[in-house]
C-alpha positions as a printed Julia matrix, in Angstrom:
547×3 Matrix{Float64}:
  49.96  65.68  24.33
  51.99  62.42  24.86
  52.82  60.44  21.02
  50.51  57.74  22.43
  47.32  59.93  23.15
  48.04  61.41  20.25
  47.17  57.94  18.27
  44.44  57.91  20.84
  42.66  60.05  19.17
  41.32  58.15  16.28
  39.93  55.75  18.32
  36.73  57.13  19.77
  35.77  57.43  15.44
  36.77  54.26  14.88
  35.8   52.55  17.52
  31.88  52.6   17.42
  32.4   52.32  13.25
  34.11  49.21  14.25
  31.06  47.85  16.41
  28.48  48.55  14.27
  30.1   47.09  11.42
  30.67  44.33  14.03
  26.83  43.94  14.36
  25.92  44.22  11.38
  27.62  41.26  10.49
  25.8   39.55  13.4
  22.62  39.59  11.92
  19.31  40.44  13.12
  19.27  37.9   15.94
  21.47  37.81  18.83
  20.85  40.78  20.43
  21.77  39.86  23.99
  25.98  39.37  22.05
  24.98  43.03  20.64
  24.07  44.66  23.98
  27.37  43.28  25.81
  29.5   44.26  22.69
  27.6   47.22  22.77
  28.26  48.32  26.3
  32.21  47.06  25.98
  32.42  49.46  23.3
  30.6   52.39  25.16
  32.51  52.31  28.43
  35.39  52.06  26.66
  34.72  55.17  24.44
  34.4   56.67  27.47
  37.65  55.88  29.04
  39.77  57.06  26.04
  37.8   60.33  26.15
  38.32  60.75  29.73
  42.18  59.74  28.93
  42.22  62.85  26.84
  41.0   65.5   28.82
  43.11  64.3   31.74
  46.01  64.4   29.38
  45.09  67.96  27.51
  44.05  68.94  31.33
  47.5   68.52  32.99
  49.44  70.67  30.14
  49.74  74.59  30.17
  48.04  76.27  27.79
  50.04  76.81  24.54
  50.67  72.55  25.24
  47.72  71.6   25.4
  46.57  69.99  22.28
  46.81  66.98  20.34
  46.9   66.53  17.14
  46.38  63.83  14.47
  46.94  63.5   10.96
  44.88  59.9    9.67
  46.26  60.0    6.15
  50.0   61.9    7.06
  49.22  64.62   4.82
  50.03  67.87   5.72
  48.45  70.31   6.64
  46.09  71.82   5.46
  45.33  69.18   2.51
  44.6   66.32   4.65
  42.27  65.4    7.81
  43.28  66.62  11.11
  41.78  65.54  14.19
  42.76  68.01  17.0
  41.62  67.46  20.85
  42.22  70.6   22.69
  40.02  71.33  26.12
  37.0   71.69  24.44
  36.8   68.97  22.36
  37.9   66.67  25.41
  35.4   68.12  27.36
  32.79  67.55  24.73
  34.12  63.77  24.01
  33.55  63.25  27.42
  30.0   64.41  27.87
  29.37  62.42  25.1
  30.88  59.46  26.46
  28.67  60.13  29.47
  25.58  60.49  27.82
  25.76  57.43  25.58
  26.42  55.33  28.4
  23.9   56.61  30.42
  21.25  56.36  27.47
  22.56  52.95  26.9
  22.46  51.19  29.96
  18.52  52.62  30.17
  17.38  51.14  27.26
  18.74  48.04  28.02
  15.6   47.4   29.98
  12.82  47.52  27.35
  13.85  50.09  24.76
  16.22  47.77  22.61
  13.99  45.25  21.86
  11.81  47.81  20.0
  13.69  47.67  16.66
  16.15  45.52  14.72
  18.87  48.06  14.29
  18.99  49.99  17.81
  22.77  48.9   18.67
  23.92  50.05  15.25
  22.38  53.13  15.2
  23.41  53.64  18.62
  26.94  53.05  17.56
  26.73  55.7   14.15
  25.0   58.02  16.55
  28.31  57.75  19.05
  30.77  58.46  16.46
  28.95  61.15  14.2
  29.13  63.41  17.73
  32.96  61.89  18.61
  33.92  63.31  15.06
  31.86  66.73  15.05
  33.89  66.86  18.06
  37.4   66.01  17.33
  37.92  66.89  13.61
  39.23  70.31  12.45
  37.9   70.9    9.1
  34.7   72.25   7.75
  34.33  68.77   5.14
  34.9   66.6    7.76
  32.57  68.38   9.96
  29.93  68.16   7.51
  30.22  64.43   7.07
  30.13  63.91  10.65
  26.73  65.62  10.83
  25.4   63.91   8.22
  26.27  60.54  10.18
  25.04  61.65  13.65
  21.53  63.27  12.09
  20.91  59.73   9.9
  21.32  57.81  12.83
  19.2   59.78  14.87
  16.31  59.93  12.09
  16.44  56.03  13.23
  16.71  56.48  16.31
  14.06  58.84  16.51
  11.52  56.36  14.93
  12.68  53.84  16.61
   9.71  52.1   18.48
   7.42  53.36  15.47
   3.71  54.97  16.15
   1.87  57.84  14.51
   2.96  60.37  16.87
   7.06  59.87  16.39
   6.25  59.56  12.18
   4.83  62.96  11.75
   7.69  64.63  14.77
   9.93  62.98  12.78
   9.25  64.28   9.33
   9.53  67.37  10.96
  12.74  66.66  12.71
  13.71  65.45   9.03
  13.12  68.09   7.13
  14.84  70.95   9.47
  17.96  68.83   9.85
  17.79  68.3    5.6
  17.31  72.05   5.09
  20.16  72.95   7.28
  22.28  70.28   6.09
  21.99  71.87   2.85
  22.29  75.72   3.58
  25.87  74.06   5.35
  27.01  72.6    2.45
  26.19  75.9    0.94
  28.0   78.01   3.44
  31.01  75.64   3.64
  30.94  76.02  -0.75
  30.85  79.94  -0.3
  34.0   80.22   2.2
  36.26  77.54   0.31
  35.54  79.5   -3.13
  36.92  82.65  -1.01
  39.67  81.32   0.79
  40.56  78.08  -0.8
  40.56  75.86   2.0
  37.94  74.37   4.44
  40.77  73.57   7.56
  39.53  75.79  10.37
  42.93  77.12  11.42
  43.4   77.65   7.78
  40.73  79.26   7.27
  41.34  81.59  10.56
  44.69  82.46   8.99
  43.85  83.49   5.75
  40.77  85.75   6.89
  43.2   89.26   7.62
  44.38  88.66   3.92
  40.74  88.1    1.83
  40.08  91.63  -0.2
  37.73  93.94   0.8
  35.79  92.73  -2.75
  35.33  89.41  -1.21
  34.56  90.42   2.16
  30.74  90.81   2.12
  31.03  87.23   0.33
  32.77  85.85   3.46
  30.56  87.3    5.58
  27.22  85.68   3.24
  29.2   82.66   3.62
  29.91  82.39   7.26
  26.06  83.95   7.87
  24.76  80.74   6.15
  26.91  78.22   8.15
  25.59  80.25  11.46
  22.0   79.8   10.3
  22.67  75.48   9.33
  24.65  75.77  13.23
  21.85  77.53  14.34
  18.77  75.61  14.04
  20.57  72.7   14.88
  20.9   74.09  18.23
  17.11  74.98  18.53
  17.5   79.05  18.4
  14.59  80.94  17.99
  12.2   80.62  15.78
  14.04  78.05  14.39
  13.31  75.29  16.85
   9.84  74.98  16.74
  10.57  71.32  15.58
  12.51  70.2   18.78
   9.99  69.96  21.91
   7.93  67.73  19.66
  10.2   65.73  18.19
  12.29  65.38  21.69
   9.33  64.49  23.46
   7.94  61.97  21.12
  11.39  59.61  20.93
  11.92  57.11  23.39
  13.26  57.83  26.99
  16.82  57.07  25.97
  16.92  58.32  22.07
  15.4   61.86  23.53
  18.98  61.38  26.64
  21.01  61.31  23.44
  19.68  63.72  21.8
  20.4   65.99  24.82
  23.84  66.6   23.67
  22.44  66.73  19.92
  21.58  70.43  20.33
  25.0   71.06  21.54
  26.65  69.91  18.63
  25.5   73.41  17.02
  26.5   75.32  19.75
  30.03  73.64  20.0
  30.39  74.44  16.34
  29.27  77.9   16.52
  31.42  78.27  19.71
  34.88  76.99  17.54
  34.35  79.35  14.63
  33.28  82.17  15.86
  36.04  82.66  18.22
  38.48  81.02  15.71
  37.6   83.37  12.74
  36.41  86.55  14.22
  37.79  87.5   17.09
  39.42  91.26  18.14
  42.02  91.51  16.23
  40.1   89.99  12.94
  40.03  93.8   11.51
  36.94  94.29   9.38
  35.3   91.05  10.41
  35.99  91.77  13.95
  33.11  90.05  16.11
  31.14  89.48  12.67
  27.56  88.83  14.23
  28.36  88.9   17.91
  24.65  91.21  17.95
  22.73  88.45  16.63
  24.36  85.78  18.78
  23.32  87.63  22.24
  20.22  88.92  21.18
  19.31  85.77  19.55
  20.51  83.46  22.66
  18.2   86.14  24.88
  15.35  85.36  23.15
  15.13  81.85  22.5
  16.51  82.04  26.2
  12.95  83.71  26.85
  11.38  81.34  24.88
  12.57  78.64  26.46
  11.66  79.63  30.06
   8.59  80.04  29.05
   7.79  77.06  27.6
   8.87  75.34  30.26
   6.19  77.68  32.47
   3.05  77.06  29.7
   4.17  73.32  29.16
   1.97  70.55  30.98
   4.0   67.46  29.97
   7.4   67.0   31.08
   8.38  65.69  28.11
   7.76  68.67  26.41
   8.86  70.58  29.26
  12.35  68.67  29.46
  12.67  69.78  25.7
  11.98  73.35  26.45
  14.71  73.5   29.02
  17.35  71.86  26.37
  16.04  75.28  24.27
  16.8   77.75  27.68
  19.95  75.91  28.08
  21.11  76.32  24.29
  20.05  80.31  24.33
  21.91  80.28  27.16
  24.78  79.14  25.81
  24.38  80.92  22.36
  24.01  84.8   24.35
  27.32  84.26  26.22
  29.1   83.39  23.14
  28.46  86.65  21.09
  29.92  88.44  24.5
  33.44  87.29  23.58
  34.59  87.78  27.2
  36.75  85.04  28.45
  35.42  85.15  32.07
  31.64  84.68  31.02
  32.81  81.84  28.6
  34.31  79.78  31.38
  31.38  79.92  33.46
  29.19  79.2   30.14
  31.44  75.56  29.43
  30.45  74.96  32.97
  27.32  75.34  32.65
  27.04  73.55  29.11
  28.42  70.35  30.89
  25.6   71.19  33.8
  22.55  71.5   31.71
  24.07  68.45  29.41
  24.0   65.84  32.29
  20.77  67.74  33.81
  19.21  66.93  30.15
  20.04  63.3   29.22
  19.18  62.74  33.5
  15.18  64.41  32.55
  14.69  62.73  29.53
  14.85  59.47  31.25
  13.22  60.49  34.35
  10.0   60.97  31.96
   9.21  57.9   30.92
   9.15  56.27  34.47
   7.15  59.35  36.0
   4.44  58.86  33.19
   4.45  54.89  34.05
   4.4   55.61  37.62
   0.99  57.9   36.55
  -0.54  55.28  34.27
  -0.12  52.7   37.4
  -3.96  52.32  38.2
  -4.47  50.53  41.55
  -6.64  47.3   41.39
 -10.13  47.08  43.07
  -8.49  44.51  45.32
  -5.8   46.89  46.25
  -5.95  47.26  50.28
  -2.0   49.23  51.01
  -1.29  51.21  48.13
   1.54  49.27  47.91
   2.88  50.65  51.2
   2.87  48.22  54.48
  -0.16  47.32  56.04
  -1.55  49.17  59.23
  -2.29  47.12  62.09
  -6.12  46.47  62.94
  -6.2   49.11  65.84
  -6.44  51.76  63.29
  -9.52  50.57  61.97
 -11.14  52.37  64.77
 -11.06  56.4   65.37
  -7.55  57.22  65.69
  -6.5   59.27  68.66
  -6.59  63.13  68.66
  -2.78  64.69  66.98
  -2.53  61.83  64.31
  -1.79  62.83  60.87
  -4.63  61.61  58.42
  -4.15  61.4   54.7
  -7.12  62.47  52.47
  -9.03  59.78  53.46
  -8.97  60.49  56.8
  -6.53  57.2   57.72
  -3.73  57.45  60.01
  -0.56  58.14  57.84
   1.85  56.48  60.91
   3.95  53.28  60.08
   3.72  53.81  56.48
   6.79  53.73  54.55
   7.45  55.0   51.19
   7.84  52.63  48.44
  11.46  52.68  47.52
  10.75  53.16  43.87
   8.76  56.2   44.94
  11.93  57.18  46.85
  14.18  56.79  44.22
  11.65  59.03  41.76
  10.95  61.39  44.25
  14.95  62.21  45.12
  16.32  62.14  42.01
  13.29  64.18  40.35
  14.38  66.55  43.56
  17.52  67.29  42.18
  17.73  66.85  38.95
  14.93  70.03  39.29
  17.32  72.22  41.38
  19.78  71.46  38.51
  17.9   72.58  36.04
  16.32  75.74  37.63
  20.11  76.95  38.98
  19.04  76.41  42.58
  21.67  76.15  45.48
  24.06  74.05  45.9
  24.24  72.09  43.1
  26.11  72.54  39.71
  23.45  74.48  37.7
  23.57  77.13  40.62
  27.61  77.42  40.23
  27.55  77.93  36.71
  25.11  80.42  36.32
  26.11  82.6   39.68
  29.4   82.41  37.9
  27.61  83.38  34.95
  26.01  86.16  36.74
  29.42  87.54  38.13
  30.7   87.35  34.93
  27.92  89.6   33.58
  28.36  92.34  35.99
  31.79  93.07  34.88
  30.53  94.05  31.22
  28.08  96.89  32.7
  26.26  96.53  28.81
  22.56  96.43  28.56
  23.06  93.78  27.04
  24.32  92.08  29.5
  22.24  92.91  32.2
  19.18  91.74  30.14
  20.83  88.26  30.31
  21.5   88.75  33.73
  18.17  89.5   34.7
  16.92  87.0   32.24
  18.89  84.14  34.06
  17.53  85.02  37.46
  13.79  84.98  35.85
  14.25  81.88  33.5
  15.53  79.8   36.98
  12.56  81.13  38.72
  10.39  80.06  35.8
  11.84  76.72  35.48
  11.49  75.92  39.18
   8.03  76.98  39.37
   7.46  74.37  36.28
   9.24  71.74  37.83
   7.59  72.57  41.49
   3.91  72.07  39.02
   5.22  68.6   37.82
   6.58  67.12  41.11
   3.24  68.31  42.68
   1.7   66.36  40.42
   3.37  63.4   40.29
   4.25  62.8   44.1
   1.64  64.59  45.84
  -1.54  62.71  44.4
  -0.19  59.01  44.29
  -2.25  57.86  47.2
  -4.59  55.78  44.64
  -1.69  54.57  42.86
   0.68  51.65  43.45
   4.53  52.21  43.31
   6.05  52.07  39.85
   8.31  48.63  39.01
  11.78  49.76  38.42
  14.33  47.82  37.43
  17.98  48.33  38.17
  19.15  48.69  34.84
  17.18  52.21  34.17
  18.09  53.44  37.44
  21.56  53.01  37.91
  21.98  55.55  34.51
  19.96  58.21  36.56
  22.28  57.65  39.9
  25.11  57.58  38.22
  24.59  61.03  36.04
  23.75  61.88  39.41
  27.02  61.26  41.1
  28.44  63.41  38.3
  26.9   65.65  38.98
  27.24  66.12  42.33
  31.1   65.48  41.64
  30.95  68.89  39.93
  30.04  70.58  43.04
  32.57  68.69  45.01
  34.95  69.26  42.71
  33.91  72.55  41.64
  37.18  74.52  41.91
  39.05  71.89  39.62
  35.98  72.07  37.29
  35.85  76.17  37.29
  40.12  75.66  36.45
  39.43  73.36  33.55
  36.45  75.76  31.8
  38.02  78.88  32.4
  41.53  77.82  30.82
  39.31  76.39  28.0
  37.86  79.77  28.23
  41.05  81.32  27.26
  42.33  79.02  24.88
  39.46  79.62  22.92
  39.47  83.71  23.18
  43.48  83.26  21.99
  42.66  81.71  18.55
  46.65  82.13  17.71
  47.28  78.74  19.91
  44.42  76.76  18.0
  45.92  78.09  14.54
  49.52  77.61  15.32
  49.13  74.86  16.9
  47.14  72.73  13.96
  49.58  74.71  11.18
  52.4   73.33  12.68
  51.64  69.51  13.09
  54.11  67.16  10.83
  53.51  64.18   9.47
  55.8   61.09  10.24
  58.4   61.14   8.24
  59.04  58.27   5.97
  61.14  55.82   5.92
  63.44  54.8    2.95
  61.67  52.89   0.36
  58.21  54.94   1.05
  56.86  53.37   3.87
  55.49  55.7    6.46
């Protein structure tokens, strides 16, 4: 990575730590300067991240990294942020999802509190530092900043309902927050250092005394990881919780769950991989046979749920088991496909979450007594009397020719459409290309383990299209006594435009598959990660001590 992106960096941290200091000192009023200086700072986010991965994208593999040393210590005593292609890819699903979420609550949503923008802000660079940083201390201070702001976020709006999902949501998150610190205690007391790459390094060398203590250690950090990413049984918290936020806290939290599964994702393949002798693939079992079944439990939830908030949280859970079982696989090729399909169901997630809200308002619409045209146009006077024989008749028996559909109906109906065949892996959209290059993948290992997870994939995308075929029946197909919902731009320009990336995945999908499958391998040769973080330099300094 160029010197310049290399500075680059730091930014997406301090960026949003900038704006919400920014805010704070703004007061509670003027929230109109908040939401502009809040959207500034989004989009830009967003443009350095999307700098990075096009700069870590066009290097070869044992290039492609940056790395970044805040205080010019060296390594390992100091903080290193590292951006490799995961990370960039991460930073920049972020980016996407925090605009997204932003621009939606725009509307309504961030007059609801004092202290959205802020929180907003401390929410955007707890999950830009989980991302980019590449020690365990670090990582654990990052979570801590992303899971405080989202306790506020997750209240935000206030009512009974989001109190008692949030003490829930509270409590988990405390509980793993402080089996982590635990688990981070255990592995520095047996290798001395909490780098990752460090850490990676020194694992061939720890005693066979100490080994079962590493192992305790790194089995506690999996469990913290773990229920942060909603595996089974420990997610029973996150299909409330998600579905009592608001529209665009719930978006944000779509990439919450991820957060885990990055983090298991890095260590795992950092610290045990083949050639990791004793530790070799230390709890690859419980990774696939834990992803299967919350993978099971996910699908079907989504079949048994009858709200689609609930139901959009349920498919975050399929999508996380998902990702969870194709980690313990450690096969390169199935790993590709799974990135792919993280940045799918990601986009498909955050896209759901705000498609609730306006299908429930378009259900609470009641149509006045006065009401004559549903909101549709008016039919002329000649179809007062008996229409002629071959004319379509609604349920009412009325001619259904010359009326139009409302265009907020439209916009519902279309984007609800896809955002369905996304989720559910249908053809030809991006959920379809990441799981039948999942599936391929999966054929190749010829494990029963791996064709449970294939069959499971095929099942959980029938189940979720069958729930999603129950919900759009419901919401589109019995709106005759209804008048079209009032949208306003604002919330549906997020939607369209998480739609045009997604459909610039398909487009693009060769280019895409390139990107997840060299991430892939970078991640299943651990030696690149390690050498390249062990052998970043500080600056040197210049005579008198200046840096």
């Amino acid at each position: 990575m160029t010197e310049g992106l290399n500075h680059l960096l730091v930014a997406p941290i301090l960026l949003p730590l900038a704006t919400a200091a920014l805010m704070l000192l703004l007061g509670e009023g003027r929230r109109g300067l908040k939401a502009v200086t809040n959207v500034v700072s989004t989009a830009l986010g967003l443009v350095i991240a999307v700098a990075l991965l096009l700069d870590v994208a066009g290097r070869d593999a044992p290039a492609a990294f940056g790395i970044y040393l805040p205080g010019n210590w060296s390594v390992p005593f100091g903080i290193v942020l590292v951006a490799d292609r995961l990370s960039a890819l991460m930073v920049v699903l972020t980016g996407c999802v925090g605009l997204a979420s932003l621009l939606y609550a725009l509307a309504r949503w961030q007059h609801a509190g004092v202290y959205f923008h802020v929180l907003f802000q401390l929410q955007l660079m707890g999950l830009y530092g989980a991302f980019l940083t590449a020690d365990l201390f670090n990582l654990f201070v990052f979570f801590e900043v992303l899971l405080a702001a989202s306790y506020g976020l997750l209240l935000h709006g206030g009512g009974g309902e989001r109190v008692r999902a949030g003490l829930h949501y509270i409590t988990i998150n405390l509980v793993a927050s402080l089996l982590f610190l635990i688990g981070v205690a255990v592995l520095y007391g047996v290798t001395g250092t909490l780098n990752m790459a460090d850490i990676a390094q020194k694992l061939p060398a720890v005693p066979a005394s100490d080994r079962g203590l590493l192992h305790a250690g790194a089995a506690i950090l999996a469990i913290a990881f773990l229920a942060k990413a909603g595996l089974w049984p420990l997610n029973f918290w996150l299909p409330p919780a998600y579905a009592a936020a608001s529209a665009p806290a719930a978006a944000v939290f779509a990439i919450l769950t991820k957060v885990g599964v990055y983090a298991v994702l890095r260590l795992w393949t950092l610290c045990f991989p083949a050639d990791a002798g004793a530790s070799a693939g230390f709890g690859g079992g419980v990774l696939v046979w834990g992803g299967i079944a919350t993978l099971v439990f996910g699908a079907v939830g989504m079949l048994a749920s009858q709200q689609l908030a609930r139901l959009a949280g349920y498919s975050v859970i399929a999508s996380s088991g998902t990702l969870v079982a194709t980690i313990g696989f450690d096969a390169p090729a199935l790993s590709g496909g799974a990135l792919f399909y993280l940045a799918s169901s990601t986009l498909a997630g955050c896209a759901l979450f705000l498609l609730v809200e306006l299908l429930d308002r378009a259900r609470e619409v009641e149509a006045g007594p006065q009401q004559v045209d549903d909101g549709n146009y008016a039919l002329p006077a000649f179809f007062d009397a008996e229409p002629p024989p071959g004319t379509n008749l609604d349920d009412d028996e009325e001619a259904l020719i010359g009326r139009a559909i409302p265009a907020a109906l439209a916009f519902l109906g279309l984007t609800f459409t896809v955002w369905a065949m996304v989720t559910a892996g249908l053809p030809p959209l991006s959920g379809f290309v990441a799981k039948l290059t999942m599936l391929t993948a999966l054929l190749d290992l010829r494990t029963p383990a791996a064709w449970t997870l294939f069959v499971l994939l095929i099942l959980s995308g029938l189940f979720a299209a069958m729930s999603l075929m129950r919900v759009g029946m419901r919401h589109f197909w019995t709106t005759q006594d209804r008048p079209p919902p009032r949208l306003r731009v604002i919330e549906t320009l997020p939607i369209a435009g998480l739609l045009a990336a997604s459909l610039a995945m398909v487009l693009q999908a060769e280019t895409a598959l390139t990107y997840t499958r060299a991430a892939a391998e970078g991640l299943h040769a651990p030696d690149l990660y390690i050498n390249a973080v062990m052998g970043a330099q500080p600056v040197p300094r210049a005579a008198g001590g200046a840096p």
